[in-house]
N, C-alpha and C positions, 0 to 999 in steps of 0.2 A: 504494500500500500504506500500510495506519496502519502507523503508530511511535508509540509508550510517549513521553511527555512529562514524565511525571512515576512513578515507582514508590512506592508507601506498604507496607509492612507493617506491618500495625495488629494489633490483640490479638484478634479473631479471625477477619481478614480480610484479604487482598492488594485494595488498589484499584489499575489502572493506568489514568492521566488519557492521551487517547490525540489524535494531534496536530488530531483532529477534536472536540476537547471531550470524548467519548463517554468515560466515569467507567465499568470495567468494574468488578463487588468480585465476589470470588473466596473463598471457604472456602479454609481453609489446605489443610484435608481433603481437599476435592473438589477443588483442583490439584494437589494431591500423587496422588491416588487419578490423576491422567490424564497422570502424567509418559509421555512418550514414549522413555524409552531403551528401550536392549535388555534391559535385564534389567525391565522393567517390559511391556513389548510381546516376542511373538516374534515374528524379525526376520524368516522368509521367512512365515509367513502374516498378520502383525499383529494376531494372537490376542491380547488383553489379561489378562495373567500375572497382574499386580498390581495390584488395582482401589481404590476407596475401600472398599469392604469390609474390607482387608488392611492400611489406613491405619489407626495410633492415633487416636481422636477429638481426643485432644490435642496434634498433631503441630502444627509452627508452622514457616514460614518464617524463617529466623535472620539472615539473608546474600540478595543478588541480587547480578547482574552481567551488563552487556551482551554479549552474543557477536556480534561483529563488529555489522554493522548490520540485522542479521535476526531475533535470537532475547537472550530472556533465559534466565539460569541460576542457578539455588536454589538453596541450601544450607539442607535441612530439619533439625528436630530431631532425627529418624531416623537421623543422618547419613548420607541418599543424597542425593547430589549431582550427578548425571552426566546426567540428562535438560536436557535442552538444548530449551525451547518456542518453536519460531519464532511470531513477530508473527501470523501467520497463524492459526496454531492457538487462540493467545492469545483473541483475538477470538472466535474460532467458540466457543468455548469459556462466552463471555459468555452468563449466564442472565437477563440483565436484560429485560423486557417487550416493548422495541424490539427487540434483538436475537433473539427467539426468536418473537418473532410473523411470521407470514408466510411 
């Protein structure tokens, strides 16, 4: 599994340097638009509540923090905090050319 090597929040983007090199950059917007809590997903069909649509364009990552050795955790402008993105999802996540081709 990648792991995060490095986190940046930059002014209008999250980069996470990942232990394979691979440089994910993220919209503040379009990760917040894809938090996985429960109040952003419902829980028994994984219906997507709260999308980037519902995200301020000017929303910003403020705050990060590791959760255990699996997932990071955000503290947006919005102040919602409670999605929890495992490493996993991180990646899949990534819209960069390598990762979305194929």
């Amino acid at each position: 599994m990648n792991e995060p090597k490095e986190v940046r929040l930059e002014e209008i983007s999250i980069t996470i340097v990942w232990d394979d090199q691979h440089a994910s950059v993220y919209p503040h917007q379009y990760l917040r638009g894809e938090c996985p809590c429960a109040g952003c997903l419902e829980e028994m069909t994984g219906r997507r509540v709260i999308g980037i649509e519902d995200v301020p364009v000017d929303v910003l990552a403020l705050d990060w923090m590791a959760v255990g050795s699996y997932a990071l955790r955000f503290l947006w402008s919005d102040a919602h905090d409670t999605g929890i993105y495992p490493y996993t999802l991180l990646r899949s996540l990534c819209q960069c050319p390598q990762c979305t081709s194929g």
